[in-house]
ZAMI-581967 format. One record per residue (C-alpha): residue number from 1; residue in one letter; x, y, z. Coordinates in nm, 3 decimals. Example, Ala and Ser with C-alpha at 12.3 -4.5 7.8 and 13.67 -1.06 7.14 Angstrom:
<nodes>
    i  aa        X        Y        Z
    1   A    1.230   -0.450    0.780
    2   S    1.367   -0.106    0.714
</nodes>
This chain:
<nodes>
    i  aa        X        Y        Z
    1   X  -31.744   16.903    7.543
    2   X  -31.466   16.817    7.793
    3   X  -31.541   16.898    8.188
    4   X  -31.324   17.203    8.200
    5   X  -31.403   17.292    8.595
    6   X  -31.286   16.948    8.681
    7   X  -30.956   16.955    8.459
    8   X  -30.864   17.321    8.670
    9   X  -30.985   17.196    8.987
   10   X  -30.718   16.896    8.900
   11   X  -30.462   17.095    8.806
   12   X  -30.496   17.367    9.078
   13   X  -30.520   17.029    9.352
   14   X  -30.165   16.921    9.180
   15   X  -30.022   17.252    9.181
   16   X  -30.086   17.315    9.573
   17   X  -29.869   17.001    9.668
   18   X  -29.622   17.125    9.436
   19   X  -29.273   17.239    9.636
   20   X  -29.147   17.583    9.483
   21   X  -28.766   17.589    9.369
   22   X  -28.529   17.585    9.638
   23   X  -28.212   17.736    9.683
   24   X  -27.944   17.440    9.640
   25   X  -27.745   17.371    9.985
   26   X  -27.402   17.356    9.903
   27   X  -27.248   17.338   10.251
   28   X  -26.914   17.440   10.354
   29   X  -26.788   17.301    9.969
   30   X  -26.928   17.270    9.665
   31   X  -26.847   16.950    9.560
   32   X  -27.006   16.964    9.251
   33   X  -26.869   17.241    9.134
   34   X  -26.520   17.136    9.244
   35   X  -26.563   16.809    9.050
   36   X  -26.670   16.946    8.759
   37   X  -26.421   17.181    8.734
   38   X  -26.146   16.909    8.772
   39   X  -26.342   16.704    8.551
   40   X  -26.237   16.946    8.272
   41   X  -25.905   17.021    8.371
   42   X  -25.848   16.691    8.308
   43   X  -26.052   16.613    7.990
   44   X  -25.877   16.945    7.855
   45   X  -25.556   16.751    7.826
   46   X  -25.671   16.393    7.792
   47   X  -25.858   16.565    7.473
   48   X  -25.519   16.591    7.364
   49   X  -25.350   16.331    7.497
   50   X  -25.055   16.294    7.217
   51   X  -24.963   16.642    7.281
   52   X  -24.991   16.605    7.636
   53   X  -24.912   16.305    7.737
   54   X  -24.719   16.090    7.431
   55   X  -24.492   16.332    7.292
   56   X  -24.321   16.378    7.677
   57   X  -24.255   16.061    7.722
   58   X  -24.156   15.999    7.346
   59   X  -23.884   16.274    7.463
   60   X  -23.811   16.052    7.754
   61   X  -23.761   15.774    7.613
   62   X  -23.514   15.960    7.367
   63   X  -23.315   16.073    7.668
   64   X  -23.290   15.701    7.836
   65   X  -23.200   15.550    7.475
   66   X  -22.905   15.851    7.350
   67   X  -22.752   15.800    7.738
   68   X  -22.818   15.454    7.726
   69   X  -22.575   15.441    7.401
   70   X  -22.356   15.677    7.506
   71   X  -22.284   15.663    7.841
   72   X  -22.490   15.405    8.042
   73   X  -22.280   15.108    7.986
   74   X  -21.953   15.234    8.077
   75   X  -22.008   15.421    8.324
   76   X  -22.135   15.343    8.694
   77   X  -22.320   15.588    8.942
   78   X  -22.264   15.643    9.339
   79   X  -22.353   15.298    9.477
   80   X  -22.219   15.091    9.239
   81   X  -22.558   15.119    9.046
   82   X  -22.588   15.095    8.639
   83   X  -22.583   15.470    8.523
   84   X  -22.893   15.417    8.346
   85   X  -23.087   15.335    8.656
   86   X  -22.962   15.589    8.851
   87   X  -23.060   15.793    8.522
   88   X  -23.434   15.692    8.552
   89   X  -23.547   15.856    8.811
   90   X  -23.443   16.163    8.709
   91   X  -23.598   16.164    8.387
   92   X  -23.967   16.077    8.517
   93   X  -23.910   16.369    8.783
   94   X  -23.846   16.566    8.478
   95   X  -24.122   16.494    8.298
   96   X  -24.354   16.529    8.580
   97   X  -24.264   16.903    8.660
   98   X  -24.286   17.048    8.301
   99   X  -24.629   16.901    8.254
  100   X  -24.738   16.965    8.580
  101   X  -24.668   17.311    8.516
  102   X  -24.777   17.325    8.177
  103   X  -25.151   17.192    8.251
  104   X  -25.204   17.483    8.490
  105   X  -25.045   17.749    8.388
  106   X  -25.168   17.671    7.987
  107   X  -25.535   17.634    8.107
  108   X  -25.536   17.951    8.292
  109   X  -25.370   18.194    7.983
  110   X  -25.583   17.987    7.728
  111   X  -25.855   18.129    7.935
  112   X  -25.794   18.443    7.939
  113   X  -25.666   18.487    7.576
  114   X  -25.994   18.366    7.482
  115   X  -26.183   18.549    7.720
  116   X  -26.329   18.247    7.916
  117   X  -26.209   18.324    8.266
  118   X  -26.599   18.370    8.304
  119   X  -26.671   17.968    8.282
  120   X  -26.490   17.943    8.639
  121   X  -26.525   18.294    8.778
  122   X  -26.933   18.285    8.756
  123   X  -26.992   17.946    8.886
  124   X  -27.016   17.938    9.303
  125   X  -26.685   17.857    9.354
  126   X  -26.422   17.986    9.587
  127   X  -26.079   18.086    9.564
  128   X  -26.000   17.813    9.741
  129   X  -26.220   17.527    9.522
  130   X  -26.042   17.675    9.223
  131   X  -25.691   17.670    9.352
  132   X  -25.811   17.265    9.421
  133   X  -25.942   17.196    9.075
  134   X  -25.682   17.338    8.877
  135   X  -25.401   17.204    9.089
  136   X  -25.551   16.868    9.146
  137   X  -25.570   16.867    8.748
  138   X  -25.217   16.963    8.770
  139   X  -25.144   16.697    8.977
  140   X  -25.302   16.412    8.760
  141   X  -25.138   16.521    8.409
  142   X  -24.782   16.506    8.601
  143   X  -24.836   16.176    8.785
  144   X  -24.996   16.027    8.428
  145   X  -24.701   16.148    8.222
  146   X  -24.452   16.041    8.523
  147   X  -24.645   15.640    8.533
  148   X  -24.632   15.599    8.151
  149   X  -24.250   15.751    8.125
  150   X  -24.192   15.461    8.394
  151   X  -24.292   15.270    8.177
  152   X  -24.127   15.325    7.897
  153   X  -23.812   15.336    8.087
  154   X  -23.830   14.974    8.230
  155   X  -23.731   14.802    7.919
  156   X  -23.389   15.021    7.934
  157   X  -23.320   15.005    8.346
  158   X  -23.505   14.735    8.551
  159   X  -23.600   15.008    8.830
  160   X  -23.590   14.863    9.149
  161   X  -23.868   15.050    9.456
  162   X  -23.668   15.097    9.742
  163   X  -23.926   15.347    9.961
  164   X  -24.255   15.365    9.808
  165   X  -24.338   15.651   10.015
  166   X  -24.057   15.871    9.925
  167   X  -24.163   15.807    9.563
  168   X  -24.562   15.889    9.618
  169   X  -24.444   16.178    9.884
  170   X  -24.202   16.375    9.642
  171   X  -24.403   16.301    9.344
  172   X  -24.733   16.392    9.442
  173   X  -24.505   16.701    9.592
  174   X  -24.370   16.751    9.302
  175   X  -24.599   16.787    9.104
  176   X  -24.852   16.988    9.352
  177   X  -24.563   17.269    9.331
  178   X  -24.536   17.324    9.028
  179   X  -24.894   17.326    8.938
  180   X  -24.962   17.556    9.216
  181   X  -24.654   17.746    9.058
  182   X  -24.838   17.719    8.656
  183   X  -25.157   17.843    8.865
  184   X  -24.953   18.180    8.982
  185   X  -24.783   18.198    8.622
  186   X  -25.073   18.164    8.470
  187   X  -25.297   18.395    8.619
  188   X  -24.958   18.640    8.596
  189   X  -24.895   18.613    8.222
  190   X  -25.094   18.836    7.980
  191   X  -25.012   18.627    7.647
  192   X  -24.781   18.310    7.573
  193   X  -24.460   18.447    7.537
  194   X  -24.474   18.536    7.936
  195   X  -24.493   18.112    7.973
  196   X  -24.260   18.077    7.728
  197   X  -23.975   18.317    7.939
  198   X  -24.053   18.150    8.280
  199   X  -24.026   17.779    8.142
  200   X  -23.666   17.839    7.928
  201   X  -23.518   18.097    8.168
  202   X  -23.613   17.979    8.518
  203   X  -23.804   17.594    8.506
  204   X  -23.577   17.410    8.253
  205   X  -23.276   17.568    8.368
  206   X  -23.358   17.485    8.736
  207   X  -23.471   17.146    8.631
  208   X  -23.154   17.074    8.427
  209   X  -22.931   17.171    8.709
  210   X  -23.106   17.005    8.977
  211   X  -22.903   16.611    8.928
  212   X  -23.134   16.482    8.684
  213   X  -22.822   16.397    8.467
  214   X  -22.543   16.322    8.711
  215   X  -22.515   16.307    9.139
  216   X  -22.387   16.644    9.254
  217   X  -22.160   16.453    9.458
  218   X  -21.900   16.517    9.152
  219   X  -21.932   16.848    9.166
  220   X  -21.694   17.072    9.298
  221   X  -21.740   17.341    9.546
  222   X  -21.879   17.589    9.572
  223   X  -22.130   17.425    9.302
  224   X  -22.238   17.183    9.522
  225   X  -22.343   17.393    9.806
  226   X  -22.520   17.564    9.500
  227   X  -22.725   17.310    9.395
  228   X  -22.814   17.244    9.778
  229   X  -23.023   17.623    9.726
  230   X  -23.233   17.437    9.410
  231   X  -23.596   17.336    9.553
  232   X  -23.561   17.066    9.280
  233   X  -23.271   16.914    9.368
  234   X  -23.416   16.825    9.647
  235   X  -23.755   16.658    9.464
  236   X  -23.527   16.445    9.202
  237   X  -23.328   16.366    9.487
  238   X  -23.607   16.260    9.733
  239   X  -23.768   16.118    9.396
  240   X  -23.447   15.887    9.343
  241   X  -23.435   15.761    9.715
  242   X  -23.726   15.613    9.619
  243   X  -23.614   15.403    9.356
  244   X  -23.271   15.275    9.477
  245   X  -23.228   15.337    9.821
  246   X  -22.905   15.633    9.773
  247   X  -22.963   16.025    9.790
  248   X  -22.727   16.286    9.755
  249   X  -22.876   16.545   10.052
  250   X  -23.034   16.475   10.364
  251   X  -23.414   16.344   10.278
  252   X  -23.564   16.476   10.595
  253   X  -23.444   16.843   10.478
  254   X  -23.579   16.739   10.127
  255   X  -23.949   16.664   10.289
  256   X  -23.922   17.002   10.502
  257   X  -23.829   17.184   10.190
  258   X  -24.088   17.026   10.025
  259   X  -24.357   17.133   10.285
  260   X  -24.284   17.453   10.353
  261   X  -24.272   17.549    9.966
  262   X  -24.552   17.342    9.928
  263   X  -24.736   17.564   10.205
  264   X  -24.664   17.930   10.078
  265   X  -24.737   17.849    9.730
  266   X  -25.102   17.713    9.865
  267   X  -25.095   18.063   10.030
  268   X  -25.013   18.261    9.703
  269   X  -25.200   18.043    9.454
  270   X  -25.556   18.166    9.725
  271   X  -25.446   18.486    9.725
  272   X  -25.438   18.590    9.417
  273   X  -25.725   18.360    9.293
  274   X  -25.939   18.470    9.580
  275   X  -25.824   18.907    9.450
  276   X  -25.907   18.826    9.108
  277   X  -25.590   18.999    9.012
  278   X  -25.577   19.010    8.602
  279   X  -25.855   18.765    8.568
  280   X  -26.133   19.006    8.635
  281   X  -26.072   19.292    8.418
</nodes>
């Protein structure tokens, strides 16, 4: 028979240098769960990825070619430039702000449609680590939708870089806004048709009106003072700087306005993440 005393005297001597569980040490952050988080937002929409990511630049590209053939070759934007290239710009800003919109505000309602707001409400994570993953997640979809509509684009206008950093500054801006602004939508709206009203009635319209299509410098007054009061005028403007060197406004009020929308919506989007408002009951 098999020395049973000295098998439990072995296992007891293992079992006293044996650490209990710990507590995990998170720190200030938890980076983990912050990752992780992000991790998904973005694997949510890469999952996707011809819903997400093809068919808005397939629409690009249909804007570029119908103005291309319509318009581009006979007529000529402020500076002398090809309309088509001054045309560019405006259509990757475009496509950066609906999706970057669309990827928070969609993940949020999806949530709590399907009653899953408890996969990122249980996990130790604060307001504040939540408003980063979902807008950082944001933030990728727009600037990988804006890249590949660049893309796309070059074949029809050879765009030139005039100041890199106006085109990182305004689109990482960009698209932080209005993922911070599809974080407060989402966590607003109680079903889809909520989205539906503040993308057709307040986003496309502001978008569309904004210079994407034409310079406001051909507008007349008091229309152009008008546009001067759209926050994303002042993105596709600062946006366009980038490219080719001419803007329509004054870019250091475009980087203030930027900023300071930039900072209250960081406010709001931890406020109402950190109150749980509609997401906890």
């Amino acid at each position: 028979m098999p020395d049973t005393s000295s098998q439990s005297d072995a296992v007891k001597a293992s079992l006293a240098g044996a650490v209990p569980p710990q507590p995990r040490v998170m720190g200030a952050v938890n980076w983990l769960g912050l990752w992780t988080l992000y991790k998904k937002e973005v694997r949510r929409f890469l999952k996707v990825s011809f819903q997400t990511v093809a068919a808005p630049v397939a629409t690009t590209l249909l804007y570029m070619m119908v103005f291309s053939l319509a318009i581009g070759v006979t007529r000529e934007a402020p500076g002398g430039l090809p309309f088509v290239v001054f045309l560019g710009p405006g259509l990757i800003m475009m496509g950066l702000l609906n999706n970057a919109f669309a990827n928070s505000s969609s993940s949020l309602i999806v949530a709590k449609v399907q009653g899953n707001t408890v996969d990122f409400l249980m996990p130790p994570l604060s307001a504040g680590e939540l408003a980063a993953a979902f807008i950082g997640g944001a933030i990728t979809r727009g600037v990988l939708v804006a890249a590949a509509s660049a893309a796309v684009i070059v074949p029809f206008a050879s765009l030139p870089v005039a100041h890199l950093w106006a085109i990182v500054f305004f689109g990482v801006g960009a698209a932080a806004m209005l993922g911070m602004a599809g974080v407060i939508a989402g966590v607003w709206a109680e079903k889809f048709d909520h989205l539906a009203v503040i993308t057709n009635f307040i986003i496309m319209p502001l978008t569309f009106l904004s210079g994407t299509f034409y310079s406001i410098s051909i507008l007349p007054e008091p229309f152009q003072t008008i546009s001067h009061v759209n926050p994303f005028f002042y993105l596709i403007d600062g946006f366009r700087y980038g490219f080719i060197g001419y803007a329509d406004g004054n870019i250091a009020i475009g980087v203030a306005v930027t900023l300071v929308i930039n900072a209250v919506l960081l406010v709001a989007c931890y406020g109402v993440l950190r109150s749980g408002w509609r997401l906890r009951t």
